[in-house]
C-alpha positions as CSV (number, residue, x, y, z in Angstrom):
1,X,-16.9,5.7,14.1
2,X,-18.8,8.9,12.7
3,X,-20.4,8.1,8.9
4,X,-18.5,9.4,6.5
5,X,-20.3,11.5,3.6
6,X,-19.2,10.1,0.6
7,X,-19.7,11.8,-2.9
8,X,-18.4,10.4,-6.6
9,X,-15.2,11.9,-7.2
10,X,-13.8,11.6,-3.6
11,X,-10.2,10.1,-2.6
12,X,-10.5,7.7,0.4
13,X,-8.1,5.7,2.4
14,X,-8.9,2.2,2.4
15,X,-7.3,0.5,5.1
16,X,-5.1,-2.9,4.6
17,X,-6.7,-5.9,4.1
18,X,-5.3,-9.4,3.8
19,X,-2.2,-8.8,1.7
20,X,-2.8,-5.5,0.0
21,X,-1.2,-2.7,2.3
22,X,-3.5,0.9,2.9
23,X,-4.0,2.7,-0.6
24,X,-5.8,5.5,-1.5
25,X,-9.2,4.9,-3.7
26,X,-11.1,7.3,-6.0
27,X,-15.3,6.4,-5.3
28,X,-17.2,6.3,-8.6
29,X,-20.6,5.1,-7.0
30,X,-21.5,4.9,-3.3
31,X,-24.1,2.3,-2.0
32,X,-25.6,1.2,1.5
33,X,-22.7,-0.8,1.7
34,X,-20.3,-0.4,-0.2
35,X,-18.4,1.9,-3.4
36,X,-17.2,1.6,-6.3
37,X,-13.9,2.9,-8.2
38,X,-10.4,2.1,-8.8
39,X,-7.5,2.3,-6.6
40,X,-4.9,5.1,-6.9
41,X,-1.8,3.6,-5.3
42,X,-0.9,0.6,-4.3
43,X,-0.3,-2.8,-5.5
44,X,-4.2,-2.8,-6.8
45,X,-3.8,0.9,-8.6
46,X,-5.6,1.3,-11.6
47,X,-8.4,-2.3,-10.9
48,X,-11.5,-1.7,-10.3
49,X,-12.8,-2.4,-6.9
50,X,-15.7,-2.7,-4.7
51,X,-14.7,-2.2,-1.0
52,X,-17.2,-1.9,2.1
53,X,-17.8,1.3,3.6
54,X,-16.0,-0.7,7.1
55,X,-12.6,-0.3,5.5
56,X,-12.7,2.8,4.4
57,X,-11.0,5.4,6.9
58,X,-11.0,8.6,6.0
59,X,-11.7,11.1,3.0
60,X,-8.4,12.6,1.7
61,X,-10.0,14.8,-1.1
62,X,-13.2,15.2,-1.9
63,X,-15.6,16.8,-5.1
């Protein structure tokens, strides 16, 4: 999979993961590993979260 170049501000597809279904996440801070934000849709949207760059998919809107 190609590295994605993530920015604060960006939309991103997270993909499922145990029971919570793909939503779309707004990145606040990216890290090594990880970012940080809230999800946007979803059963999670509106909690903060902190998922790991390997579930994220794809960049639906960026800054």
């Amino acid at each position: 999979m190609t590295e994605l170049e993530l920015n604060p501000g960006d939309v991103v597809v997270v993909r499922a993961f145990d029971d919570v279904p793909e939503h779309l996440f707004r990145v606040d801070e990216v890290f090594e590993d990880c970012v940080t934000g809230f999800a946007v849709t979803g059963p999670l949207a509106g909690s903060y979260g902190e998922p790991t760059l390997e579930i994220i998919l794809r960049i639906v809107s960026d800054t």
